[in-house]
N, C-alpha and C positions, 0 to 999 in steps of 0.2 A: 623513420619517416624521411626519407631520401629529399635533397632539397630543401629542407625545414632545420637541417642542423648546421655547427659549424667546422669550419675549414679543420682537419685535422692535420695533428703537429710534424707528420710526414707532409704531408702539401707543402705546410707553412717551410721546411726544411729545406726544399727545392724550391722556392718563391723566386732567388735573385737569378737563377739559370731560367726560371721561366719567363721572368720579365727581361732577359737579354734576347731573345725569341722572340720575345710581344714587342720589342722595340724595332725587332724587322719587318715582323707582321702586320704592323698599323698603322705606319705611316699618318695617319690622322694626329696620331698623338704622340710619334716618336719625332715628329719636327716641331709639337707644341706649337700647332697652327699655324706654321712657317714663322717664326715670331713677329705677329702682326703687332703683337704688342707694346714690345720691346720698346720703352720710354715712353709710354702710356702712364695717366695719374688716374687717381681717384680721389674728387676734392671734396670735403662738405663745406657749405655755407651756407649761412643763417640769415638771410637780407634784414636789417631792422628797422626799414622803413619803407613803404611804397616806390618812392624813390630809385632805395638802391636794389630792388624787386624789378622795374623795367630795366633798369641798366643791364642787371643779367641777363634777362627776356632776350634783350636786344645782343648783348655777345653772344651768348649761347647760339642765338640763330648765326649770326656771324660763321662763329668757326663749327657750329656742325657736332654740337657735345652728345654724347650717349647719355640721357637724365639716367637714373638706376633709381632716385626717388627726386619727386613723386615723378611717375610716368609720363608728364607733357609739361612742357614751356607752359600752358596759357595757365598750368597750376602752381607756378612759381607765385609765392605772394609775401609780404611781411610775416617773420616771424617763422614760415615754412624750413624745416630743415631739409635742403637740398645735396645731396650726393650727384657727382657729375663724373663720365668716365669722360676726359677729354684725350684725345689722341697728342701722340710725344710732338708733332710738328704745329699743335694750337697748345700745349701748354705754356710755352713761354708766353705767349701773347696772353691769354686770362691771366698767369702769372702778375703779368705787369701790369695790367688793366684793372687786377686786385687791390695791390700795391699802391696803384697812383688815384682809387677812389677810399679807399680804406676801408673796403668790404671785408670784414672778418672771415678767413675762410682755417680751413683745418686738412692737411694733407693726410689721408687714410693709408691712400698705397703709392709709395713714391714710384714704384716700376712696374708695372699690371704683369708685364712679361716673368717677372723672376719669382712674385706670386704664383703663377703658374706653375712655373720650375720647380717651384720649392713643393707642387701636388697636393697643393690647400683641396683643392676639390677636382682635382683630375683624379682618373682611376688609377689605385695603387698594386691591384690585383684584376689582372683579366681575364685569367683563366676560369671562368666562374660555374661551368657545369662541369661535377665529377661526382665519382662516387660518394664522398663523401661529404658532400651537401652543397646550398647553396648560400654565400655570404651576403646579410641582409647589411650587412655594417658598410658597406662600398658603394658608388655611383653603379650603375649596369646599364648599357647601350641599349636603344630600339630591339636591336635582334637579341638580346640579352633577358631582356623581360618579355617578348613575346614568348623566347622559348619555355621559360619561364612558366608562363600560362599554361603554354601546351601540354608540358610536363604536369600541371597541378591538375589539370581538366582527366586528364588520364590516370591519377595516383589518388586523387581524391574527390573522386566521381558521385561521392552520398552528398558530401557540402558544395561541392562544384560542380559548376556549368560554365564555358567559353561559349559565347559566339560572339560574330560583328555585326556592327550594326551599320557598315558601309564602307565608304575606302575613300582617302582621302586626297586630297587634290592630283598628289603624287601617284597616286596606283596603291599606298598603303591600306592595306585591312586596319578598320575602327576596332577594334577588339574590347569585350564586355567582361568580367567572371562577373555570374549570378552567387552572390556565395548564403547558403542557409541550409537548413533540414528544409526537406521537403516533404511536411508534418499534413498541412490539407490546402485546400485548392486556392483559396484565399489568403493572403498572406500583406497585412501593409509593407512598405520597402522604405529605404532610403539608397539615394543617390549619390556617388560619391566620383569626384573626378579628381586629377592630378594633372600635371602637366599640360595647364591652357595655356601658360606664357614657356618658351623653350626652354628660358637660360636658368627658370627655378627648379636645379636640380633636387631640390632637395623634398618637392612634391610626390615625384615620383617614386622617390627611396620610400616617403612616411607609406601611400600606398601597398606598395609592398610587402610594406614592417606590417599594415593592418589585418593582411591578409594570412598572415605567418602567427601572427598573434592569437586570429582567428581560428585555426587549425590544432594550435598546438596545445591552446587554455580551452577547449571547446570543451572536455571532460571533466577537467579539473576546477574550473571558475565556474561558478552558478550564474554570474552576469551574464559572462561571454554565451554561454549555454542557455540561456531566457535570450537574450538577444536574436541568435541564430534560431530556437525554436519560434520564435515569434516573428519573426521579421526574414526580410531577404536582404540582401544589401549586392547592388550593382554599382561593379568599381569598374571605373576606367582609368589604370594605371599610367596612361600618357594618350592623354586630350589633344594635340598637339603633336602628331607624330613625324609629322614631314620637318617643322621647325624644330624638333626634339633631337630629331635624327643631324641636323644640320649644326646643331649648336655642339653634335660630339667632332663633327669632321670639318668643320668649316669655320662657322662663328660663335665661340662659346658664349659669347653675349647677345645671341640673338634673339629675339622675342615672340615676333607674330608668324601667322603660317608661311606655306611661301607658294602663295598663285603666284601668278603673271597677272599683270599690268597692259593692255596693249598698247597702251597711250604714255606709259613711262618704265625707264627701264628698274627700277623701285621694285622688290617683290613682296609681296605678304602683307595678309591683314591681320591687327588683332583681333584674336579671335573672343577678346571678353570686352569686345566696343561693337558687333557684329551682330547681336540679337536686338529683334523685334518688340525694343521698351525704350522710347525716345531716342529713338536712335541717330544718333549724329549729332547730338544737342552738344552741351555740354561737358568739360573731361575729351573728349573726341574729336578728331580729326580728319577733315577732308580730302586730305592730301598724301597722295598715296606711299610717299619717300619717309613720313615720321610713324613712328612707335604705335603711336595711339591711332593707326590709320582706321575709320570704323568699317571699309570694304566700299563697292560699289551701291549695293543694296543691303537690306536684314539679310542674312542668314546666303549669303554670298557664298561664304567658306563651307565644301561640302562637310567640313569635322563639324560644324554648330550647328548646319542645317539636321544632319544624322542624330545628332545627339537632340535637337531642338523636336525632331519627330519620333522621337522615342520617347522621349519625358509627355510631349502630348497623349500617344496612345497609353501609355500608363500612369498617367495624372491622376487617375483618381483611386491607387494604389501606394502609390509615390507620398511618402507623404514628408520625408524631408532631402532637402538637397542640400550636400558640404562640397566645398570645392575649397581645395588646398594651392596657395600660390606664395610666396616668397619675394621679399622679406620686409617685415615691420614687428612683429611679436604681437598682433593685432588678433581679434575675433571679431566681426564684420556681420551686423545682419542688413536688411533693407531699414531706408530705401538708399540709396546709392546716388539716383538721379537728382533726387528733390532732399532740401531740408523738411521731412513731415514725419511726424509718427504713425507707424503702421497701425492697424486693428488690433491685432493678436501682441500689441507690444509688450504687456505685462509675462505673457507667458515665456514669450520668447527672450524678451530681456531676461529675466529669472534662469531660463536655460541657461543662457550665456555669465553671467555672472557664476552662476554653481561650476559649471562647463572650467574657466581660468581660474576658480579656486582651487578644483583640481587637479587643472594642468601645475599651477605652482608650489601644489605641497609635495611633490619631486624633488624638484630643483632649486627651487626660489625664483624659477626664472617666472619674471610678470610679463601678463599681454592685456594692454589693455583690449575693452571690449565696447561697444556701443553700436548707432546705425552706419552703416562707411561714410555719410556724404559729409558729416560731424567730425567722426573718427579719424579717418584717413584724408579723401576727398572728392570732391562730386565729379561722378563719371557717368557716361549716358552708355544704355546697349548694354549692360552687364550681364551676364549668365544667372548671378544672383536674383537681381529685381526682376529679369526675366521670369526665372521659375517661380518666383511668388506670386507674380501678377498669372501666373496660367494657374493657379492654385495649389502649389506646395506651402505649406500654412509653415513650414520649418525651414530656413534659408538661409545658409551662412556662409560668409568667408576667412576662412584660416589665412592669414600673413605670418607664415612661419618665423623660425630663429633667423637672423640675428637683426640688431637694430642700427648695422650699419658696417662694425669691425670687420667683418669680412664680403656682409653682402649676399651678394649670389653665387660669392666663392665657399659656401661653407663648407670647412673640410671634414672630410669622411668621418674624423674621431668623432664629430658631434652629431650624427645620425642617429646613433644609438639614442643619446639622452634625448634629443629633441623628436625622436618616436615614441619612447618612452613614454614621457610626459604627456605630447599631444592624442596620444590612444585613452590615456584617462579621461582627457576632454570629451574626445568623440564618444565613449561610456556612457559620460555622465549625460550629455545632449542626446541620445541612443535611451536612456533609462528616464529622462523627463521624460521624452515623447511616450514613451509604455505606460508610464503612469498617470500622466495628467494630462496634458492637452488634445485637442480634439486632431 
């Protein structure tokens, strides 16, 4: 099964002659981003009092920090554990501004740049299509996973189907796999995306892993096999292509799409503050230069409009929607916007609690679980509360590993476990919905 296996010990043998090659070749990553980084921090802090909560509010805006959690200033609050990427020419200044209020902080990465170097989460292997297969354990570029697709659409043509469902601001193809037996005309689905925010590489890897999983236990596993006879499952492997693409060659920390602006030179919207469910409230941002920008209108971003009128025409097939982003160790259902409890809350909490029992009897690794606005925090325009409120009755959000150590640098070695593990989850949420819920 070509593509589905691993790297063999010939390859592995020729790896450091290959990667002195790929250091010509890539220029992306053989300058390691020109070292933008170089004397960059990564800090957490815990403010313990309202207090010392606007004082960062108001530094943060000062010198211009990258939040990494949570995703906006105006969710800075007591008590919030905050992660900050501050650039090497404002750290001395938060430094001392630390220092001289006695805000408790905790230094993660003293040098973002040499993190890098050292290939926490930069790709370690690029040569990734050959004969003898293709490595699910590594990061893999835009053109990496498409080809990727193209490859599985042609080799396993009974469980697969490609197509796109548009192109994205940039001129890139949206790209779908349909993955199932195609058993009768009818069939419920669930929805599955990866890569709505750029820099969560680690979305797009578990993707990947789901679909290989998929393939390769579809004989052997009676789950996997009820699952795929009964159901279809549409993955979009990288939500997010134009920003996706951009976080390999330019900004490995970047987050939302990348429109244009005409009115500022700022590019990109979030593209999970950009849908048509209170949009611009809350969590969200008006202003086109921060993180959490929610766009000009709903569904601005041609990736959420595409995606937003495909979930419509199949809404009432669709019957859950997972969407994987990074990092908190979290399982996330609605509502997101409002502190309220949904309808269907018994059933769907229930999923979710089975769902993290079985992600942790793996590893040990815990996530907690509950509604995000509680859980994590209140954010307006979400993809999640979106697809619920159009009627997908099953809606969640994965905040993958880790809970802070490395971030959105997770390195390659923990891909494996952290697919691993979250494949059991998406099972068990995949086998509540067969069994119980409407």
């Amino acid at each position: 099964m070509k593509f589905l296996g691993k790297p063999s010990s010939r390859r592995a043998a020729f790896l450091p002659l290959c990667l002195l090659f790929l250091k010509i070749l890539h220029p992306g990553h053989s300058h390691l981003y020109s070292s933008r980084y170089a004397g960059d921090k990564v800090i957490r802090l815990i403010p313990n009092t309202e207090e010392e909560a606007y004082a960062l509010k108001k530094i943060y805006q000062q010198l211009k920090v990258d939040l990494w959690q949570p995703s906006s200033i105006s969710q800075v609050s007591e008590g919030t554990v905050t992660d900050v990427h501050i650039p090497h020419n404002g750290s001395r200044a938060l430094l001392a501004f630390l220092q001289e209020t006695n805000i408790q902080y905790k230094i993660l990465m003293e040098d973002l740049q040499k993190v890098l170097e050292k290939g926490s989460s930069l790709p370690t292997q690029r040569s990734r299509r050959s004969v003898s297969g293709y490595n699910y354990e590594v990061y893999h570029s835009l053109e990496e996973i498409q080809n990727w697709m193209h490859h599985l659409n042609k080799t396993h043509s009974g469980l697969i189907h490609m197509f796109s469902i548009g192109k994205s601001y940039e001129g890139r193809s949206l790209f779908v796999l349909k993955l199932g037996r195609r058993s009768r005309a009818y069939k419920r689905a669930v929805w599955i995306d990866c890569g709505i925010h750029a820099r969560e590489w680690i979305g797009p890897a578990f993707c990947q892993w789901f679909v290989k999983e998929a393939l390769l236990t579809y004989r052997s596993d009676p789950t996997m096999r009820k699952m795929l006879n009964h159901l279809y499952f549409y993955i979009m492997p990288v939500f997010n292509v134009d920003g996706y693409h951009f976080s390999w060659t330019n900004d490995r920390f970047w987050r939302k799409t990348r429109s244009r602006n005409s009115r500022f030179r700022c590019c990109g919207v979030d593209a999970n503050r950009n849908w048509r469910v209170k949009w611009c409230d809350e969590g969200a941002s008006m202003h086109p230069c921060d993180d959490t920008y929610c766009g000009p209108f709903p569904e601005s971003e041609p990736e959420v409009k595409a995606v937003a009128n495909f979930l419509r025409k199949h809404k009432k097939h669709i019957r859950a929607y997972l969407s994987f982003h990074a990092y908190a160790q979290m399982l996330l259902y609605p509502y997101s916007y409002k502190y309220a409890t949904i309808p269907n809350f018994s059933c769907v909490e229930s999923a979710a609690y089975k769902a993290v029992n079985a992600l942790q009897s793996v590893y040990g690794v815990q996530y907690r679980y509950g509604p995000a606005s509680s859980t994590l925090y209140v954010s307006s325009g979400s993809s999640m509360d979106w697809a619920y409120k159009n009627g997908i009755p099953y809606t969640f959000a994965f905040e993958l590993r880790d809970t802070g150590h490395f971030g959105f640098l997770l390195p390659e070695m923990l891909i494996k476990p952290t697919c691993t593990e979250t494949m059991l989850a998406v099972k068990n949420i995949t086998m509540h919905l067969l069994k119980k819920c409407p």
